[in-house]
C-alpha positions in Angstrom: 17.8 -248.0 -33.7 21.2 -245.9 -33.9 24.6 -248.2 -34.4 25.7 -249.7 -31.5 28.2 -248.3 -29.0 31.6 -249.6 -30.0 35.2 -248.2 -28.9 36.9 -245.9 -31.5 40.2 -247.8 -32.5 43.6 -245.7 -31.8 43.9 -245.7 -35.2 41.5 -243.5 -35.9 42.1 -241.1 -33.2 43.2 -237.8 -34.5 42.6 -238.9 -38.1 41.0 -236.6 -41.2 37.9 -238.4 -41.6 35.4 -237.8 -44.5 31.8 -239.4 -44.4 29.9 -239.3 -47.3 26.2 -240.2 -47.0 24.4 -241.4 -49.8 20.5 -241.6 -49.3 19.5 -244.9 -48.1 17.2 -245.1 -44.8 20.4 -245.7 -42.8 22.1 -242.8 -43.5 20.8 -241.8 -39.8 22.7 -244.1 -37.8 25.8 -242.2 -39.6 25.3 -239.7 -37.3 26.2 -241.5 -34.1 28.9 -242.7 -36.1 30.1 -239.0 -36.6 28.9 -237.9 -32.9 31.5 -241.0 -31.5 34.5 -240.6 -33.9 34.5 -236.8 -33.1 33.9 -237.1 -29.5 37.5 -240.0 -29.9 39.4 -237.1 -31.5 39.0 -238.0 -35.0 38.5 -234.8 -37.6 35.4 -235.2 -39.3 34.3 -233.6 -41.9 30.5 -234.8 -43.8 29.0 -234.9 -47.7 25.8 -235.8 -48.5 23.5 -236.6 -51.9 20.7 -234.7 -52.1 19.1 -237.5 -51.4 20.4 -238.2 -48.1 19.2 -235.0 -46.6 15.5 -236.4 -47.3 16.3 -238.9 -44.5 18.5 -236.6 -42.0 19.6 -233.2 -42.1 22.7 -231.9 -42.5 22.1 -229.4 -39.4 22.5 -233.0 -37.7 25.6 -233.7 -38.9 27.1 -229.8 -38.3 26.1 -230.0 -34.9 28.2 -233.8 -33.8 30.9 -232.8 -35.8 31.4 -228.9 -35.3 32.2 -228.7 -39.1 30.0 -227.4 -42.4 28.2 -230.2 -44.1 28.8 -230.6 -48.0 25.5 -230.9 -49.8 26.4 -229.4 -53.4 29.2 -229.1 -55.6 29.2 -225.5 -55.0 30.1 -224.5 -51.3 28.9 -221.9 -49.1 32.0 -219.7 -49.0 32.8 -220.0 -52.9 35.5 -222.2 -52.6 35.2 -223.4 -56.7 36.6 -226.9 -56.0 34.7 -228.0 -52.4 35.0 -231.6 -53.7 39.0 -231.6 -54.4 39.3 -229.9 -51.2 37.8 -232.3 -49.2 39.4 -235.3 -51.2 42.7 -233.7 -50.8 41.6 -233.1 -46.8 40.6 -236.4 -46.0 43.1 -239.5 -45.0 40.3 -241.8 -45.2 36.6 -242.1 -46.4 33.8 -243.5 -45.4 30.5 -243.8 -48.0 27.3 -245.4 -46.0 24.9 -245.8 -46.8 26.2 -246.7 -49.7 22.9 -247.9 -51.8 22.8 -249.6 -55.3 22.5 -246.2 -57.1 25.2 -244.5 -55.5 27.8 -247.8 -55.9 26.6 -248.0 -59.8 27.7 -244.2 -60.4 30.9 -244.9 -58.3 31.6 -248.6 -60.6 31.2 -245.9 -63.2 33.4 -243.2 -62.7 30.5 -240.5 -62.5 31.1 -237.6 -60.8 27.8 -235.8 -60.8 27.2 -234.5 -57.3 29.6 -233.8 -54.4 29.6 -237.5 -52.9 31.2 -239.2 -56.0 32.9 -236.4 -57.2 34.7 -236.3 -54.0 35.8 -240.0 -54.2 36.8 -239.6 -57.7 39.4 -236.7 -56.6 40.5 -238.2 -53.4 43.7 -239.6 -52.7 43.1 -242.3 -49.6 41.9 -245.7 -49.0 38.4 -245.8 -49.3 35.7 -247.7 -47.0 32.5 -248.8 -48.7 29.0 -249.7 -46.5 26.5 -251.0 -48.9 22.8 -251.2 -47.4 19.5 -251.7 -49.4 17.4 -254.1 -49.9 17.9 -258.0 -50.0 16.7 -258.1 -53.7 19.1 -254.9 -54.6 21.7 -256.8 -53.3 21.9 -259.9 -54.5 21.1 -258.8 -58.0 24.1 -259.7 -60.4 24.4 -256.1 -61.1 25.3 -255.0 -57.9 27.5 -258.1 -57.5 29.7 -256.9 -60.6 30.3 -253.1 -59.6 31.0 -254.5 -56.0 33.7 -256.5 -57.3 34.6 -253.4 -60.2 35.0 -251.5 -56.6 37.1 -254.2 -54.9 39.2 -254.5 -57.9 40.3 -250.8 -57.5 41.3 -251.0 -54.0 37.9 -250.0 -51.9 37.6 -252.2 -48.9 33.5 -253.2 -49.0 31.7 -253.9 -46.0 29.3 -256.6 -46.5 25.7 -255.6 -45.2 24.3 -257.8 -42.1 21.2 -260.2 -42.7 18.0 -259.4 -40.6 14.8 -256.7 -40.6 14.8 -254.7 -43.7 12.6 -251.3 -43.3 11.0 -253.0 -46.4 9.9 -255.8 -44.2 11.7 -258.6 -45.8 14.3 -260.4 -44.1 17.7 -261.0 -45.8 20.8 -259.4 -46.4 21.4 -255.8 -47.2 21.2 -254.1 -43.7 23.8 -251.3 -43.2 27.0 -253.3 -41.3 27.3 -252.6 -37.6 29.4 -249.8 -35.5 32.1 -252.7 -34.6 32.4 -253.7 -37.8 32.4 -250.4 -39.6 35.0 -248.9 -37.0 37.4 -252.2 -38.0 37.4 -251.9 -41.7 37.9 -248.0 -41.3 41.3 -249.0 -38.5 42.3 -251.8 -40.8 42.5 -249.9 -44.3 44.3 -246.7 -42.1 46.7 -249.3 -40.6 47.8 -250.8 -44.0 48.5 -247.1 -45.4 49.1 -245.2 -42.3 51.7 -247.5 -40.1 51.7 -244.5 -37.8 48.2 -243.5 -36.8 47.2 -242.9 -33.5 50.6 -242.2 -33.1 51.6 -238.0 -31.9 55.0 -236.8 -33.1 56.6 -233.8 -31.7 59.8 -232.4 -34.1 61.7 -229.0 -34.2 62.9 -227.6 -36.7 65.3 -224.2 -37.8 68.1 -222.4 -36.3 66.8 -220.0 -32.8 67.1 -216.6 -33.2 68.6 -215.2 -29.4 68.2 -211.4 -29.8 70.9 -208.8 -29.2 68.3 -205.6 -29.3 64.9 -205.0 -30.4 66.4 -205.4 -34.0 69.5 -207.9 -34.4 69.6 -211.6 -32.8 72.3 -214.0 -32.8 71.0 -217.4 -35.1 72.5 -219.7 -37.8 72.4 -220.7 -41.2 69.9 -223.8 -40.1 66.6 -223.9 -42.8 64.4 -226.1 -40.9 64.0 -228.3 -44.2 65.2 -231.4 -42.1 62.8 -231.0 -39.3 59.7 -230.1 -42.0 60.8 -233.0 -43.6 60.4 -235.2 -41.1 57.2 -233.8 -39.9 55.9 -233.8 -43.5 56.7 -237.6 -43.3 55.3 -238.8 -39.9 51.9 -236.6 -41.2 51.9 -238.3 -44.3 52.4 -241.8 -42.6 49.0 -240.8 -40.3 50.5 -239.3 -36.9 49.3 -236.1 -35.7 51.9 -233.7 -35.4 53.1 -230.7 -34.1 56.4 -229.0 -35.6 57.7 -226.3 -33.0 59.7 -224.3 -35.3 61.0 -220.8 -35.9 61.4 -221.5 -39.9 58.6 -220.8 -42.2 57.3 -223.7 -44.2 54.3 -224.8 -46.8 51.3 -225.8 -45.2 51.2 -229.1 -45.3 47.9 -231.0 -43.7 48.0 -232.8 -41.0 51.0 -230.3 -39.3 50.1 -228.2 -36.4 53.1 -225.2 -36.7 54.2 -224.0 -33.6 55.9 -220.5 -34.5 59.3 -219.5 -31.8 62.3 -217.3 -31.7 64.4 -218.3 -28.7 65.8 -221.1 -27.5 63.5 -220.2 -24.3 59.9 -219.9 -25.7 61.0 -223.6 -27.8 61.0 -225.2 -24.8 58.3 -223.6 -23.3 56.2 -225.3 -26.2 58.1 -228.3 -26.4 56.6 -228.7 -22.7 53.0 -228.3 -23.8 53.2 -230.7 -26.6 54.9 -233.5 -25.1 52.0 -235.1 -23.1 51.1 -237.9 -24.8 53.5 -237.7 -27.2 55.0 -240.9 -28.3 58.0 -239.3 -30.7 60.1 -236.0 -30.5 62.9 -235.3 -33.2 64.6 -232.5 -32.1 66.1 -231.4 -35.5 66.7 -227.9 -35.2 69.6 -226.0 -34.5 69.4 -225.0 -31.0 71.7 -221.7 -30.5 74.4 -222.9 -27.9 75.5 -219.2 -26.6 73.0 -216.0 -26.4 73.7 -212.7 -25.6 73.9 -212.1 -21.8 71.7 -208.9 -22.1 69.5 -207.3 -24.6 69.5 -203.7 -25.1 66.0 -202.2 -24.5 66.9 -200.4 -27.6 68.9 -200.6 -31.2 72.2 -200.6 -30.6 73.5 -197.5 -33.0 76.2 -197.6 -35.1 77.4 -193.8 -34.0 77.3 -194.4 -30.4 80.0 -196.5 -30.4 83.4 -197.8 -31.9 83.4 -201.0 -31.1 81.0 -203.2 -29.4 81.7 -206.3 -27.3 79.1 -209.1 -26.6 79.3 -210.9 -23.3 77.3 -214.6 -24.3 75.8 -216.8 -21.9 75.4 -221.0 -22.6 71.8 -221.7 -23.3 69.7 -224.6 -21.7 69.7 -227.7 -23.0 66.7 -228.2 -24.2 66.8 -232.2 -24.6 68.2 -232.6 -21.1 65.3 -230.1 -19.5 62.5 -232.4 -21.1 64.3 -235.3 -19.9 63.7 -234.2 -16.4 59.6 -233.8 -17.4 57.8 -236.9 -16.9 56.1 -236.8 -20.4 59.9 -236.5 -21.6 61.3 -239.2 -20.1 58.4 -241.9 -21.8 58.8 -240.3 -25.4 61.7 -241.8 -27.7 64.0 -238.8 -27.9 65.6 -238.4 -31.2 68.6 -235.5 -31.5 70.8 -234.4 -34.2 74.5 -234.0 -34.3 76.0 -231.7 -36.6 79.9 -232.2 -36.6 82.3 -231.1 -38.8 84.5 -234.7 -38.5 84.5 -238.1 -36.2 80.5 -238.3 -37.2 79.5 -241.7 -35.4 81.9 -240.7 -32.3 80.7 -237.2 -31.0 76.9 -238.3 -31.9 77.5 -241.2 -29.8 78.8 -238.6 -27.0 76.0 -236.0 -27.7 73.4 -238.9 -27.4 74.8 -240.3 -24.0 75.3 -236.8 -22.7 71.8 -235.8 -23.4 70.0 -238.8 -22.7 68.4 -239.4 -26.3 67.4 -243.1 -27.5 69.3 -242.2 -31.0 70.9 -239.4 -32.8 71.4 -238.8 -36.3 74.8 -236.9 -36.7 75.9 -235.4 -40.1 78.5 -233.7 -41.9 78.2 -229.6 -41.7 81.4 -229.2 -43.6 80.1 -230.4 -46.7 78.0 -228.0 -48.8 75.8 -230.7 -50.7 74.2 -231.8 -47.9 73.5 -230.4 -44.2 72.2 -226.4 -44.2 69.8 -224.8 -46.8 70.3 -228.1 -48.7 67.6 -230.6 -49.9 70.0 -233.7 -49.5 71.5 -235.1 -46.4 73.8 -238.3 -45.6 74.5 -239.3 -42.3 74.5 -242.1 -39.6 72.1 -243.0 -37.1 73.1 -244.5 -33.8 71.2 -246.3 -31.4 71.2 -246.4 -27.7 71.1 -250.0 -28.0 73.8 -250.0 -30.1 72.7 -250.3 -33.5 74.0 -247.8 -36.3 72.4 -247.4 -39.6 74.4 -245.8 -42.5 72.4 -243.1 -44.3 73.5 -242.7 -47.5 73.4 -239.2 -49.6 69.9 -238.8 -50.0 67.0 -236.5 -50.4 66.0 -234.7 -46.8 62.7 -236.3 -47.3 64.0 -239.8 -47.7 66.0 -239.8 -44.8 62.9 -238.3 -43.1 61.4 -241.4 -43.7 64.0 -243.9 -43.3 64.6 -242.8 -40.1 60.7 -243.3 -39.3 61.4 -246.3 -40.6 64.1 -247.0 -37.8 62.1 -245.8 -34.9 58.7 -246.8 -35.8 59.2 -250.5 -34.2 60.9 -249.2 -31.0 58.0 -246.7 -30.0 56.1 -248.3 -26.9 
């Protein structure tokens, strides 16, 4: 019989997934398993023993899950480290079946195929489904690397009592879907206070062009928005950064390259559905040229040049009028030269946001091309939070800390 039919936990919507499949006779039902958590949005990505492919095959597992299975510790397109990769990759693990050989090598440390050495390089909480049979299990041996395991941190799924394919009845049968779908939300929701969550952020100055070869911009470095994208990734949301900066790749960050002002909101539109969060830290251009030249402006045609600017949309107020806009939490930046907590407070009433983080551009320690910031946050609701001079990727995540527990 395959695992029951149980609801995929918002938690684990969206998530990097890794399923490791040791060879015990259940390692079938991990399939469904696979088949429902992909079909829920999860990214899922599947190792096996060698073993394990002598009960299911890894075509199987390539065909629920869209991705290459992992059956060696050499991959198929040469990568040289497939089992760092996919530790690195993965925000959460699952091993089940996970039978008395393969929780002895992992009590161990042993690291001699691509299922354990993959745990041994990961970096996430770790889910552990033991099944075998009622004998294996309740053999002191098993008992002490079960606890060796629980020691380190791994959450252990206790097997069910019932059949055994060995015909005895007892414990050691592989844990349900329900149950296996609760541990995985429950060790993703004590690292990950934002999964199932979708963050929207922008980051870097707009570039408005003048001709084919100059635009108008600013001295923005999109290291504030990245930051904060960086953060709400790391913290288990999926997110997109709409951005016309270049950044490191960073995993869980969907980069949406722009220019303009124009083609920003044009993806800020497409993301926003569903979206529970936007941060709208970039530096949205306030004038742009009122016409581009078809082509370069040259130097010898003429003496002196005068640019006629038009105001550009505001971006924050057009998605407020959208009706995915007006049920995300809207979070702006200020950048202000003086009276910090006063013109944020204006910008944020003007443009509708539920807070604003407003900062000092006159200051060269913190603000543009810097890797600090300080500033203070304001609240529609009236709170303000000081942010002391920090690193941009603390603040990132102190102000996820402020917002997390007003998101609906």
């Amino acid at each position: 019989m395959p695992l029951d039919p149980a609801p995929v936990p918002n938690e684990l919507k969206g998530l990097r997934l890794a399923l490791l499949v040791a060879g015990g006779i259940a390692a079938y039902k991990i399939v469904d398993l696979a088949s429902a958590l992909t079909q829920a949005g999860a990214q899922v990505r599947v190792a096996m023993t060698a073993s394990a492919t002598r009960f299911v095959g890894a075509p199987s597992f390539q065909g629920v899950t869209g991705n290459p299975v992992l059956t060696g510790l050499w991959s198929a397109d040469g990568s040289p480290e497939p089992h760092v990769a996919l530790g690195d990759w993965a925000q959460l693990i699952l091993l089940a079946p996970a039978t008395a050989n393969i929780i002895g090598r992992v009590a161990g440390g042993r690291s001699d195929d691509i299922v354990t050495a993959t745990l041994l390089a990961s970096r996430c909480p770790i889910v552990v489904a033991p099944a075998m049979n009622d004998a294996m299990w309740s053999k002191r041996a098993v008992q002490e690397n079960i606890a060796a395991l629980r020691r380190r941190g791994v959450v252990v799924v206790e097997p069910e009592s019932g059949h055994l394919a060995s015909g005895h009845v007892g414990a050691g049968r592989l844990a349900n879907a329900s149950a296996l779908m609760k541990a995985m939300a429950d060790a993703v929701r004590s690292t990950y206070d934002l999964a199932g969550r979708r963050v929207v952020v922008t980051a870097g100055g707009t570039r408005e062009p003048l001709d084919p070869v100059r635009y108008i911009s600013n001295y923005s470095s999109g290291k504030m928005g990245f930051a904060i994208a960086a953060a709400a990734a790391d913290r288990g949301a999926r997110v997109a950064l709409v951005t016309t900066a270049a950044h490191p790749a960073h995993q869980g960050i969907d980069v949406r390259p722009v220019e303009t002002a124009d083609e920003m909101l044009a993806e800020l539109k497409r993301d926003l559905a569903g979206a529970d969060l936007l941060v709208m830290a970039a530096a949205v251009a306030d004038f742009r040229p009122a016409r581009i030249a078809d082509d370069k402006i040259r130097r010898e045609d003429t003496s002196k040049l005068t640019l006629e600017l038009e105001q550009v949309p505001d971006l924050v107020a057009a998605l407020g009028k959208e009706k995915e806009g007006q049920r995300v939490f809207r979070v702006g930046f200020a950048a202000e030269g003086s009276d910090l907590a006063a013109k944020g407070l204006e910008k944020m009433k003007k443009k509708g946001l539920q807070a604003i983080v407003a900062n000092d551009i006159s200051r060269k320690d913190i603000g543009f091309g810097s890797d600090h910031n300080e500033g203070v946050m304001l609240f529609a609701d009236g709170t303000r939070e000081e942010l002391p001079r920090m690193t941009k990727r603390e603040m990132a995540d102190r102000i996820l800390d402020l917002v997390k527990p007003r998101l609906k």
